[in-house]
C-alpha positions as CSV (number, residue, x, y, z in Angstrom):
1,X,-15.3,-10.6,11.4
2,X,-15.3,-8.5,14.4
3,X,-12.1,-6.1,14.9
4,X,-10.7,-7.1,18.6
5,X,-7.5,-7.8,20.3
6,X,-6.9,-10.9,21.7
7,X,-3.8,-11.2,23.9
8,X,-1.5,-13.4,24.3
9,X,-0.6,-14.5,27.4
10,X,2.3,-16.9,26.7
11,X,4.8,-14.7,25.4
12,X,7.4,-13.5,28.0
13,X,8.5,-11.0,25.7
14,X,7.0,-9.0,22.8
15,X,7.2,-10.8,19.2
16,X,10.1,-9.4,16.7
17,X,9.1,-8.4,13.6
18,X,10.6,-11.5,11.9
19,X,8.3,-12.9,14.4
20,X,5.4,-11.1,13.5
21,X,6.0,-11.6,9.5
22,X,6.3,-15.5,10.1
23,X,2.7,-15.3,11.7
24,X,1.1,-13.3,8.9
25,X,2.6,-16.0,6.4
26,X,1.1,-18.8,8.2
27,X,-2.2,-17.2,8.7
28,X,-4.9,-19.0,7.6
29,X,-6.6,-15.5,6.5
30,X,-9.9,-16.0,5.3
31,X,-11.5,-15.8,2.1
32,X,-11.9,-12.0,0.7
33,X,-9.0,-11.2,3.8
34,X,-5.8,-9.5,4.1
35,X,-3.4,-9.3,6.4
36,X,-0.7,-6.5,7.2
37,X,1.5,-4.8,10.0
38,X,0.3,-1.9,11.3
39,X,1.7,-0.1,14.4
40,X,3.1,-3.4,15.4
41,X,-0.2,-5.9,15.0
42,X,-1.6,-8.2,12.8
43,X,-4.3,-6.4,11.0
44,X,-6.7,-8.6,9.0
45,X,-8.9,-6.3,6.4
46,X,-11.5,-6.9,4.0
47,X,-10.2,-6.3,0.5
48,X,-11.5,-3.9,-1.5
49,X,-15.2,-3.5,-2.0
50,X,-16.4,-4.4,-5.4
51,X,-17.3,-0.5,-6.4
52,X,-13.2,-0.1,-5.8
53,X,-12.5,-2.6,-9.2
54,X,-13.0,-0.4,-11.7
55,X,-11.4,2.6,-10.1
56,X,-7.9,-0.1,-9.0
57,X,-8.2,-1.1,-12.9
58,X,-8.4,2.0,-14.6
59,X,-5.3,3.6,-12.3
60,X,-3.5,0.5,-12.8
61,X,-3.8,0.4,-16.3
62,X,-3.0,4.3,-17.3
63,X,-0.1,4.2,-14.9
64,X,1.5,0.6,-16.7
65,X,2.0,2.3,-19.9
66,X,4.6,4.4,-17.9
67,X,6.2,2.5,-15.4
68,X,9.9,2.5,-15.1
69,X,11.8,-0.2,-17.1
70,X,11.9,-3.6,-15.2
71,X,9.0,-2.9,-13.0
72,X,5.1,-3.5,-13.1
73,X,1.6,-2.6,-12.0
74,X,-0.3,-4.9,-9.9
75,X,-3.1,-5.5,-7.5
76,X,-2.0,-8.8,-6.5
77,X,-2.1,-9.4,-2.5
78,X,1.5,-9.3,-1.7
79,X,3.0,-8.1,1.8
80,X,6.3,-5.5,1.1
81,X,8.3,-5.5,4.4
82,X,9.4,-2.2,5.8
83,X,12.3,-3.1,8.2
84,X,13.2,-0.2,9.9
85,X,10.0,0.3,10.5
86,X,8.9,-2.5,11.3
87,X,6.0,-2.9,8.7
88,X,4.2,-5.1,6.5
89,X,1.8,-3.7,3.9
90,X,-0.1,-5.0,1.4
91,X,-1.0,-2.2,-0.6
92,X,-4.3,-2.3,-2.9
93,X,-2.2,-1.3,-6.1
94,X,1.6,-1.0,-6.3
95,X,4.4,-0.8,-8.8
96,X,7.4,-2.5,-8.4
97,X,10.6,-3.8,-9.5
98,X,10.0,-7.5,-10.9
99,X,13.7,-8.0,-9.6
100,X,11.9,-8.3,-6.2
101,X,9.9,-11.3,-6.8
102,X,12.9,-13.2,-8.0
103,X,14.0,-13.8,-4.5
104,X,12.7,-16.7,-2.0
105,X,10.5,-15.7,0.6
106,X,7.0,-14.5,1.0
107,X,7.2,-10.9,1.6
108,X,9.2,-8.4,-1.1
109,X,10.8,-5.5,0.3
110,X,9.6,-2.5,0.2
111,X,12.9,-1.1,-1.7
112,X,11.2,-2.2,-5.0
113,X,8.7,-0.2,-5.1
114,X,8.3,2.9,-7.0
115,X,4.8,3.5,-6.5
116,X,1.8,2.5,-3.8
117,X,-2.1,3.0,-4.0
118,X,-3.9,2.6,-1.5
119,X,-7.9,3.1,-1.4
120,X,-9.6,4.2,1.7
121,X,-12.4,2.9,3.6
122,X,-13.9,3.8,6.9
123,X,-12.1,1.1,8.9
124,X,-8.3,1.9,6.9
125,X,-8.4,5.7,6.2
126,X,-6.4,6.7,9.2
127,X,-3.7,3.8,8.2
128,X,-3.9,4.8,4.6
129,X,-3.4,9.0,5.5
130,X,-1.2,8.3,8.6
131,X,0.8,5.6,9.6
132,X,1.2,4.2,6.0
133,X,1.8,7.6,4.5
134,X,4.6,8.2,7.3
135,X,6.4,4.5,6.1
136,X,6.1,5.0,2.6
137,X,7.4,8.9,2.6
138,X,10.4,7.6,3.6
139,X,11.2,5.4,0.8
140,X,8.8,5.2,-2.1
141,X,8.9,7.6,-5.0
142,X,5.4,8.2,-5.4
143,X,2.4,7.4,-3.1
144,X,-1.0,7.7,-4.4
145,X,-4.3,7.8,-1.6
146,X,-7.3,7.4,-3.6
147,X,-9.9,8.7,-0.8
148,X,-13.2,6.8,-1.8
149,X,-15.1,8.7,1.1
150,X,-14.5,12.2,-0.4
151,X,-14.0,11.1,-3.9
152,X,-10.0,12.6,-4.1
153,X,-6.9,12.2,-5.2
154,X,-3.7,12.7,-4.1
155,X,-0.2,12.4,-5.1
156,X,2.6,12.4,-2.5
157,X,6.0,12.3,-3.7
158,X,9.8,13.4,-3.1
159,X,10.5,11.2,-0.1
160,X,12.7,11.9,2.8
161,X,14.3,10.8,5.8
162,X,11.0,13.6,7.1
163,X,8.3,11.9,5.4
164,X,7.5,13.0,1.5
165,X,7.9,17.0,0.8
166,X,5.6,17.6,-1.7
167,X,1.8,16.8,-2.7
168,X,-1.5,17.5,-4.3
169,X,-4.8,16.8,-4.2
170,X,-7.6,16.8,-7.0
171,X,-11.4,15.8,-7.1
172,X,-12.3,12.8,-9.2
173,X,-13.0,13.9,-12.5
174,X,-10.1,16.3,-12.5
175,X,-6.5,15.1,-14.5
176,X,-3.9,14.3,-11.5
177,X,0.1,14.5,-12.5
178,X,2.1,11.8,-11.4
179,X,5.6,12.7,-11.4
180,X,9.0,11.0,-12.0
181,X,10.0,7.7,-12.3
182,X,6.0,8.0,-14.2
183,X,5.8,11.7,-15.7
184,X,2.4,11.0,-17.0
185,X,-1.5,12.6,-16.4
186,X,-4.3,10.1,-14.7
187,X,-7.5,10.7,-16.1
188,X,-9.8,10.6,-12.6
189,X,-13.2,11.0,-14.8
190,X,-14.1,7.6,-14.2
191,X,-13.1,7.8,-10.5
């Protein structure tokens, strides 16, 4: 699948976002594909390569033995919706409040989380260290970027209405802290 835009010529007027987030549900997104928002398009992405599983399992299971009460660790495609800014994300590993999947609807909002991994690739690493990390540092506790192409870590966290205002950044192999709602050490050795 080739990256391209195709316009669209019938519209008189741009899409909203609702818009936008209707299309993404009723995309027929191939096999292996996701889907997100990103600077007001549809995106469609691979998912992760298969080298990516063990490194998505191993963060995913250190951080479940901390999460918050009520919420969980998952890699399950699922699109959180960023309203006021007018995003759609599917991050590659997330915690969230199981509260959020209670409701009807196919995107949860982006509220519930209190964590988001994302693992970058050449075609998403300027969405992952950008655009994505300008959304979530508004709203989500802590925002991990697990950079596969200069084998890093880091760990954003403190948000603000200006983006998160702390961070650090450790080679794989060294222990990264993750700190509240999670207060806990990732072991990166098998990173």
């Amino acid at each position: 699948m080739t990256e391209r835009a195709t316009p669209i010529d019938t519209l008189s007027a741009p899409p909203t976002f609702e818009n936008l987030l209707q299309t993404v549900a009723e995309m027929d997104t191939p096999v292996g594909f996701k889907a997100e928002l990103i600077r007001g398009k549809i995106v469609v992405s691979p998912f992760s390569k298969l080298r990516y599983s063990r490194r998505m399992r191993l963060l995913r299971e250190q951080l479940q033995a901390h999460v918050p009460k009520g919420h969980f660790a998952d890699t399950s495609p699922f699109l959180f919706r960023f309203a006021a800014a007018e995003r759609g994300y599917g991050p590659d590993l997330y915690v969230a409040d199981e509260a959020a999947f209670d409701e009807e609807g196919l995107h949860a909002d982006g509220s519930a989380l209190s964590l988001v991994g994302e693992f970058t690739s050449v075609s998403t690493k300027d969405a992952d260290w950008n655009e994505k990390l300008d959304v979530y540092g508004l709203l989500v506790p802590v925002y991990l970027v697990v950079d596969m192409q200069d084998s890093e870590i880091t760990c954003f966290w403190d948000p603000s209405p200006h983006g998160y205002r702390s961070r650090r950044t450790v080679s794989f192999g060294e222990p990264l802290h993750v700190p509240e709602p999670f207060d806990c050490e990732i072991d990166t050795t098998g990173f």
